[in-house]
C-alpha positions in Angstrom: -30.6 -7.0 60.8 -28.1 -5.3 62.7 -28.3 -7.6 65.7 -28.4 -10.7 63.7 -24.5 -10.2 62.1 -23.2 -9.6 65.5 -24.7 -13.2 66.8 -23.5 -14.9 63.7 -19.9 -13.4 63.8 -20.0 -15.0 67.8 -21.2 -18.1 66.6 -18.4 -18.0 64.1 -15.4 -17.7 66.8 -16.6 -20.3 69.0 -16.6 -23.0 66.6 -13.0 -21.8 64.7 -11.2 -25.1 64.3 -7.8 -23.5 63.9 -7.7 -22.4 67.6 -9.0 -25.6 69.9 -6.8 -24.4 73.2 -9.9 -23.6 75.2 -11.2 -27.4 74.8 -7.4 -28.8 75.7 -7.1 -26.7 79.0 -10.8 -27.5 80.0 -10.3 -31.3 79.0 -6.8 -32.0 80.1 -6.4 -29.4 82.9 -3.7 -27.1 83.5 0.0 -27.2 82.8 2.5 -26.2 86.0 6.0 -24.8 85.3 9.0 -26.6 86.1 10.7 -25.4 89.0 14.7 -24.4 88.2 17.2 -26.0 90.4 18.7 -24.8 93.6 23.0 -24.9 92.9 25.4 -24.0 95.9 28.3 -22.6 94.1 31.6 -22.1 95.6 35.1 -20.4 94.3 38.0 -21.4 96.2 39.5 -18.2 96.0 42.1 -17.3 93.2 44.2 -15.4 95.3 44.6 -14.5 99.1 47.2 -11.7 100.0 48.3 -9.6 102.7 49.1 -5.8 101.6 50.8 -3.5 104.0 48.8 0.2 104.8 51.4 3.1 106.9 49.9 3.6 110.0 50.7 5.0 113.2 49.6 5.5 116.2 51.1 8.3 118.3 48.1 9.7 120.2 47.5 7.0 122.4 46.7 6.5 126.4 49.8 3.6 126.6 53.2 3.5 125.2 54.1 -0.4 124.8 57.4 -2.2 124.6 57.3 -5.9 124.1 55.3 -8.1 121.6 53.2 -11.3 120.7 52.0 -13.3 117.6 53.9 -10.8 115.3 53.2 -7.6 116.2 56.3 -5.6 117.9 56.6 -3.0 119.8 60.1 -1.8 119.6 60.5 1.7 120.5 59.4 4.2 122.3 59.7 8.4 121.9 60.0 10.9 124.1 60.2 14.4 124.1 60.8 15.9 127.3 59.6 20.6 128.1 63.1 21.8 129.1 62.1 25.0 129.2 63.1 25.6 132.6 66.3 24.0 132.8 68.2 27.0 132.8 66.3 28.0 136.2 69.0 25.5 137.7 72.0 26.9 136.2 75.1 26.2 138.2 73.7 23.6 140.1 75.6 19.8 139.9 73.9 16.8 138.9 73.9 14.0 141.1 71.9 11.6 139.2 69.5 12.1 136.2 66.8 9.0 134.9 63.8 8.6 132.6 60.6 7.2 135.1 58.2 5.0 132.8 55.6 4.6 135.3 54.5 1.1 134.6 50.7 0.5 134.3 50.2 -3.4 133.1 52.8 -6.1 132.3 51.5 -8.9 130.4 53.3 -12.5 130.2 52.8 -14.2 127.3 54.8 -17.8 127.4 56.1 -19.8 130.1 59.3 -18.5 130.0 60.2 -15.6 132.0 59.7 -12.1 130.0 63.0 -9.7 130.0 63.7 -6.8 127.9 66.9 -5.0 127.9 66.4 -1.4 126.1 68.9 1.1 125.3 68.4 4.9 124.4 69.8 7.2 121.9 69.2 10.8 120.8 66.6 11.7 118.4 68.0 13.8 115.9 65.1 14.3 113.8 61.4 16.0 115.4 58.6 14.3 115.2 54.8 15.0 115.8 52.1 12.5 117.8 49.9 12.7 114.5 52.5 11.6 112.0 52.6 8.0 110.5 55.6 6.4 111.7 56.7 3.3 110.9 60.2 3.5 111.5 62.2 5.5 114.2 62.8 9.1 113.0 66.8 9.7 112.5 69.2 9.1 115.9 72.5 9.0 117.0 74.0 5.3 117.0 76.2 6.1 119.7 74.0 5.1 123.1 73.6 7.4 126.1 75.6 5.7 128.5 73.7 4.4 132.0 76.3 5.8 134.8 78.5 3.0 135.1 79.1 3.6 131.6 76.8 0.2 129.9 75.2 0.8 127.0 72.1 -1.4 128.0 69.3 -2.2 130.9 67.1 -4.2 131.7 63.6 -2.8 132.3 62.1 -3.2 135.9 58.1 -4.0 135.7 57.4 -3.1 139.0 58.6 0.9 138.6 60.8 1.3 136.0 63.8 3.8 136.3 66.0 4.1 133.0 69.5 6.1 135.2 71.3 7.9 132.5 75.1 9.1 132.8 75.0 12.4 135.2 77.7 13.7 132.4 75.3 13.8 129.9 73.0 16.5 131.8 75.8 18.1 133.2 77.6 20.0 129.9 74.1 21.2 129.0 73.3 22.7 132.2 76.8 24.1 132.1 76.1 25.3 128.7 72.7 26.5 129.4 71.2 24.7 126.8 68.5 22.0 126.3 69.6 18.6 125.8 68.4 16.2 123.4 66.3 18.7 121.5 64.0 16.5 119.8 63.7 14.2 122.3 65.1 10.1 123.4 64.1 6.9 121.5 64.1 4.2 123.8 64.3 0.6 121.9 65.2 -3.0 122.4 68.8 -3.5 122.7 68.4 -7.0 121.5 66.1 -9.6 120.6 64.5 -11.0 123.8 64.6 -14.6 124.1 60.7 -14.8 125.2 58.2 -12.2 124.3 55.5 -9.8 126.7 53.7 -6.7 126.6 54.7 -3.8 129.1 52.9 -1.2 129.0 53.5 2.6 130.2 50.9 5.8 131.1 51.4 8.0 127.9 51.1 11.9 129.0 47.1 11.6 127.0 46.8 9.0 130.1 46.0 11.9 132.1 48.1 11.3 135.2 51.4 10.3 136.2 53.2 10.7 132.7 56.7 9.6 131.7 59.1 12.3 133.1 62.8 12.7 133.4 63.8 13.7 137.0 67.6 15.8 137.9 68.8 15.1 141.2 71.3 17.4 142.1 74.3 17.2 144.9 72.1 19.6 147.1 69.3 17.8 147.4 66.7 19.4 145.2 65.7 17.9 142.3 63.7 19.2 138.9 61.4 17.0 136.8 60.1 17.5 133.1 57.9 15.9 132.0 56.8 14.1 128.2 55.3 16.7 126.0 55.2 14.2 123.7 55.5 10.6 123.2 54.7 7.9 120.4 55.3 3.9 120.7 56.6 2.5 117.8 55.0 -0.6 116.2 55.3 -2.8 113.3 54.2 -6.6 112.0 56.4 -9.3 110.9 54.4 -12.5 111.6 53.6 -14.9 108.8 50.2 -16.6 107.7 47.0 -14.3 107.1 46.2 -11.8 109.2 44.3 -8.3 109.5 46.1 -6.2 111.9 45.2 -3.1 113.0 47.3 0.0 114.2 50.1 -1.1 111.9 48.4 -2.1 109.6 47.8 -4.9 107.4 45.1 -5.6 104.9 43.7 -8.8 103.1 42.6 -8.9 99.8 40.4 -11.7 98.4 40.8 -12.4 94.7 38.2 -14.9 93.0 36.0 -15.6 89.6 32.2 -16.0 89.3 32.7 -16.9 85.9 31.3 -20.6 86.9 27.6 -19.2 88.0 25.1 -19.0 85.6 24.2 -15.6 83.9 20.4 -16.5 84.4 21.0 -17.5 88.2 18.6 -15.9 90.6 21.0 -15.5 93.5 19.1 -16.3 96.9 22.4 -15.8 99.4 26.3 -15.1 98.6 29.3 -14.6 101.4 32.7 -14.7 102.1 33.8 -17.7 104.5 36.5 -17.5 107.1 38.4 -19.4 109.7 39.4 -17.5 112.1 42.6 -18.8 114.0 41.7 -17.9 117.5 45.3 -18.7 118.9 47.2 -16.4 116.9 44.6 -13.1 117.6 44.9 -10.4 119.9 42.1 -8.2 120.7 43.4 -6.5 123.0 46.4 -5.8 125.8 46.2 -6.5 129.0 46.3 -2.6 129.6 43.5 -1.5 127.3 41.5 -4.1 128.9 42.0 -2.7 132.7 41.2 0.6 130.5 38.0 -0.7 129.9 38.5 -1.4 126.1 36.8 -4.2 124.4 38.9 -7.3 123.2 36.5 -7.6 120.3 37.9 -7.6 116.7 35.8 -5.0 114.1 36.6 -5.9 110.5 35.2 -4.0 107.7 34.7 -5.4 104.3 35.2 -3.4 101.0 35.3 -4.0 97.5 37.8 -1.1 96.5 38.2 0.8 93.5 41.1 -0.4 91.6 42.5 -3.8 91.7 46.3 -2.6 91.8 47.6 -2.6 95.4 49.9 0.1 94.7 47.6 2.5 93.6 45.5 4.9 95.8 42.2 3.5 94.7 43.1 0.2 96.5 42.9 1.7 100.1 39.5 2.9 99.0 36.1 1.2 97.8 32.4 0.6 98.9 31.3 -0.9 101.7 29.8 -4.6 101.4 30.0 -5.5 105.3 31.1 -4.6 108.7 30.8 -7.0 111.7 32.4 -8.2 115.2 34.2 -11.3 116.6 36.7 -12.1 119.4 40.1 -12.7 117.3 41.9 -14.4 120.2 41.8 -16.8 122.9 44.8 -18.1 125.1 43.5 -21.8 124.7 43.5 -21.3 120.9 40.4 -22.8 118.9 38.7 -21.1 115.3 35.3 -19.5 114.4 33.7 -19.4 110.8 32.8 -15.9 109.8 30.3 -16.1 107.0 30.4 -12.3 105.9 27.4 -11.7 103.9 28.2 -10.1 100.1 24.7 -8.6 99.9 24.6 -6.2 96.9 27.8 -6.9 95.5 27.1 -10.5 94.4 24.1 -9.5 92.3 26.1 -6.2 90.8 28.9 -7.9 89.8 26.6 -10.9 87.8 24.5 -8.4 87.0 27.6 -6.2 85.0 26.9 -3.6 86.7 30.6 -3.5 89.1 33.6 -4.7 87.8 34.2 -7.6 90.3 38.0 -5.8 91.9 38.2 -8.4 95.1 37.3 -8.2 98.3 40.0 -6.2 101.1 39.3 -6.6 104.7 40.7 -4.4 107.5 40.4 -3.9 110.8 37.3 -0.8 111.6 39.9 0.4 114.2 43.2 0.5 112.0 43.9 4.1 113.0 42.9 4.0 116.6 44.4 0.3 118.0 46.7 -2.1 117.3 44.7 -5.2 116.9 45.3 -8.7 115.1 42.8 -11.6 113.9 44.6 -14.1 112.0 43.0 -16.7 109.4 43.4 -19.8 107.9 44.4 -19.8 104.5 44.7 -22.1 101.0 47.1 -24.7 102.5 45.1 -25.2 105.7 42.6 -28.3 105.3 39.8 -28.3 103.2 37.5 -27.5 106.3 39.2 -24.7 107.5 40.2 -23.0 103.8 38.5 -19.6 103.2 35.9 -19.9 99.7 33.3 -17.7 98.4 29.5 -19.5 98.5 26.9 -18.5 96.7 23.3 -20.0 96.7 21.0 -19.4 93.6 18.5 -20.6 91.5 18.0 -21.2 88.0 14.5 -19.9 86.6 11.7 -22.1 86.5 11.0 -23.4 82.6 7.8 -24.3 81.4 8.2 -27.4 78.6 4.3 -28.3 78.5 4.6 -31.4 80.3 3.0 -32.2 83.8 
């Protein structure tokens, strides 16, 4: 009796007229969802800016005087050990110079490259691991060369800076050290072409900057750079990452336009880099040995106010290589993939601050790779891209 109930009540669901959808797949087949479309988005950036980061570079193998595409290199401290100056007491100073022993000279127009420096008297210490932007405090009165002029003109095959014998002589009279934090020497005006020269710093290893004392007997006494620190700073136009100085750029920009159900495939940042106004390196780091290649590193930083500390500081979205420069100009497209950050920010889970770039070697070189930016032509203007799809929908039809 038992057995009987249970084959009715399966009799009974296979002939239920209020659920037929068994028959309709068997009859009519099977429905296939509706694949979403594919959508390329692309934000043309709200805002592209340049923010300045203090830097300095103090502990470095060359000093440099000179510049190119911006970046100038207008001073140079020294700091000479006079601790054994008094050792030549009562001696009389024939003739007394600074020797910059040149290592590289680098031409960098048509025009011939000359560069008249003067120096002054430090009057403020400094330290090779502070950030300097600016020349520490100095004297405005020049040490006079010994026909009294207040300027030269440097010599790139061995360069001699001959200071005024007077100078040397009151201290040696006086048994004191002169110039007791040291000699800036800067441009004494604005050259009418620009170059690189570069110098041995005493971290070179050999042949340092030293100031040499000649005296009226024919001995002489040398001292050499305890420390030194070259000077730098930036004051081209356009966009540009520059190490060593430093710049930053900050990309601003909305993903309000994609949509909240996109499945995001790919996302990056798109650059033109303007290869004629980079430098990846001088013509002395590269007979050092060091590469010319440009090592940016993307961030998304912590607070969206420049002039707050959490600016400078952020997480890591990429960090890549090109060659920034090129004599004969020309551009390369960076696309700098957004990975994670693209699906975090849609997602709600990161506030979407920007993007900064900066050079991976902003405390170690002075480097520049410039880009194009909004007013450059549609082909060349830096956007954001993202690739996604929407999902697939299934509406019952085939």
């Amino acid at each position: 009796m038992l057995c009987a109930l249970f084959i009715a009540a399966g009799t009974g669901c296979s002939s239920d007229q209020e659920a037929p959808f068994s028959a309709i797949f068997q009859e009519d087949g099977a429905y296939p969802p509706k694949a979403g479309e594919t959508i390329r988005y692309v934000d043309s950036l709200r805002s592209v800016s340049m923010v300045s980061v203090p830097v300095g570079l103090g502990q470095s193998t060359l000093l440099k005087l000179g510049g190119f595409q911006g970046i100038r290199f207008e001073s140079v401290l020294l700091q000479f050990d006079f601790d054994s100056l008094q050792n030549y007491q009562g001696k009389t100073v024939d003739s007394i110079f600074v020797d910059l022993p040149v290592y590289s000279v680098q031409h960098l127009s048509e025009a011939d490259f000359r560069l008249q420096v003067k120096l002054n008297e430090l009057l403020e210490d400094f330290d090779e691991t502070d950030t300097l932007t600016v020349v520490p405090s100095f004297s405005s009165l020049p040490i006079p060369c010994p026909g009294g002029e207040e300027a030269t003109e440097i010599n790139f095959e061995h360069n001699l800076i001959y200071i005024d014998p007077a100078e040397m002589q009151d201290s040696l009279d006086a048994g004191v050290s002169p110039w007791t934090y040291g000699l800036v020497i800067s441009w004494a005006e604005e050259p009418d072409s620009l170059g690189i020269i570069e110098f041995r710093a005493h971290d070179y290893g050999s042949d340092p900057t030293v100031l040499k004392i000649k005296f009226t007997d024919d001995t002489e006494a040398t001292f050499p750079a305890v420390k030194d620190y070259t000077i730098s700073s930036y004051q081209g136009g356009g966009t540009a990452c520059v190490g060593g100085v430093a710049t930053r750029v900050y990309f601003e920009f909305d993903l309000d336009g994609v949509d909240e159900e996109a499945i995001v495939h790919y996302s990056a940042l798109v650059l033109h880099a303007d290869q004629g106004e980079g430098m990846g390196s001088t013509q002395g780091e590269s007979n050092l040995g060091l590469s010319s290649l440009f090592t940016y590193y993307l961030y998304t930083p912590d607070a969206s106010d420049t002039l707050v500390p959490g600016f400078l500081e952020g997480t890591g979205v990429a960090r890549e290589s090109f060659n920034p420069g090129y004599a004969e100009g020309g551009s390369v497209r960076l696309k700098i993939p957004l990975r994670g950050f693209t699906l975090d920010v849609l997602a709600g889970l990161r506030k979407n601050t920007g993007l900064v770039l900066q050079s991976d070697l902003e405390n170690v070189r002075v480097q520049k790779a410039a880009f194009y930016d909004k007013s450059a032509p549609e082909e060349l203007r830096p956007y954001v891209e993202i690739i996604y799809s929407m999902p697939a929908s299934y509406t019952g039809e085939r």
